[in-house]
N, C-alpha and C positions, 0 to 999 in steps of 0.2 A: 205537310212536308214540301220543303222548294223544289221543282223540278230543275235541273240544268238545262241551260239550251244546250250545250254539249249532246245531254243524253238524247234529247230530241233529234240532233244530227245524224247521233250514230245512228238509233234507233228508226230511222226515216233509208238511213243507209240498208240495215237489215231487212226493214219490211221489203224494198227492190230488190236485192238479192234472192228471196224469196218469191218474188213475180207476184204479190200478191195486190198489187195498188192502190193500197191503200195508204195514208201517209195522215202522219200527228203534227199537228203547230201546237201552241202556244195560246191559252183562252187566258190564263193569267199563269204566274209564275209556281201557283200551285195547282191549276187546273191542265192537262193539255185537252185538245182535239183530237177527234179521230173520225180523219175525211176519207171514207168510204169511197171506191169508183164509182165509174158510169155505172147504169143501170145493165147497159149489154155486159160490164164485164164483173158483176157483181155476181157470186156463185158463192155457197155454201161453205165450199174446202175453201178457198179465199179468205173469207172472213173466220172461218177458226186456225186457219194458221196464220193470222194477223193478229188477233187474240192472243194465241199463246204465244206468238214470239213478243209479244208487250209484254206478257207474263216472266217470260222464262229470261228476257234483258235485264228486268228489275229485281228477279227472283237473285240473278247471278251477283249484284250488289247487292243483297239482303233486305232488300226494301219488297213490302206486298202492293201488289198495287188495287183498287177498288174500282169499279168501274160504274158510273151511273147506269140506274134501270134503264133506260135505251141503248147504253153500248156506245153514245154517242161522244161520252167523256171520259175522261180517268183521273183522278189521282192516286199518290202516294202514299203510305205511311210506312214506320219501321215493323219491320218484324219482329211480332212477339214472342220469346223464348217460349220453346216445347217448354210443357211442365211433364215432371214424371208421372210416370203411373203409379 
C-alpha cells in the first residue's frame, strides 16, 4: 500500500510533539524509515511511544501497519474486517 508524504509529515509532526526523536522518511513510496536518535538520547519509553503512535496514526485511518524484524522499517496494508465468532 502507497504511503503519502502527507502522512509522513504529519506523522514526523506527531512523533515531536511527543519528544520522542525519533522521525520517518521515505525509503520508497511503500516503504518508510524509522531514524531512531542519538545513542544518549535513545531510551525504552522513547522508542515505544514512537512505535505506538506509528501504530495508532495509521490505525485512526484504518490501515495496519507491519513493521520489519529490526523495527527499522514499516509499511502498510488495509485492514482486514473482524470476522465473527
Amino acid at each position: 500500500m502507497k504511503i503519502e508524504y502527507r502522512d509522513i509529515v504529519l506523522l514526523n509532526d506527531q512523533l515531536q510533539k511527543l519528544a520522542t526523536r525519533y522521525r520517518v522518511s521515505y525509503k520508497n513510496d511503500q516503504v518508510a524509515c524509522i531514524e531512531p536518535p542519538g545513542e544518549c538520547c535513545l531510551t525504552g519509553d522513547r522508542k515505544e511511544r514512537a512505535f505506538a503512535c506509528i501504530e495508532d496514526y495509521f490505525n485512526k485511518k484504518g490501515i495496519s501497519v507491519v513493521f520489519s524484524d529490526d523495527r527499522l522499517y514499516f509499511s502498510c496494508a488495509e485492514k482486514q474486517p473482524e470476522k465473527p465468532a
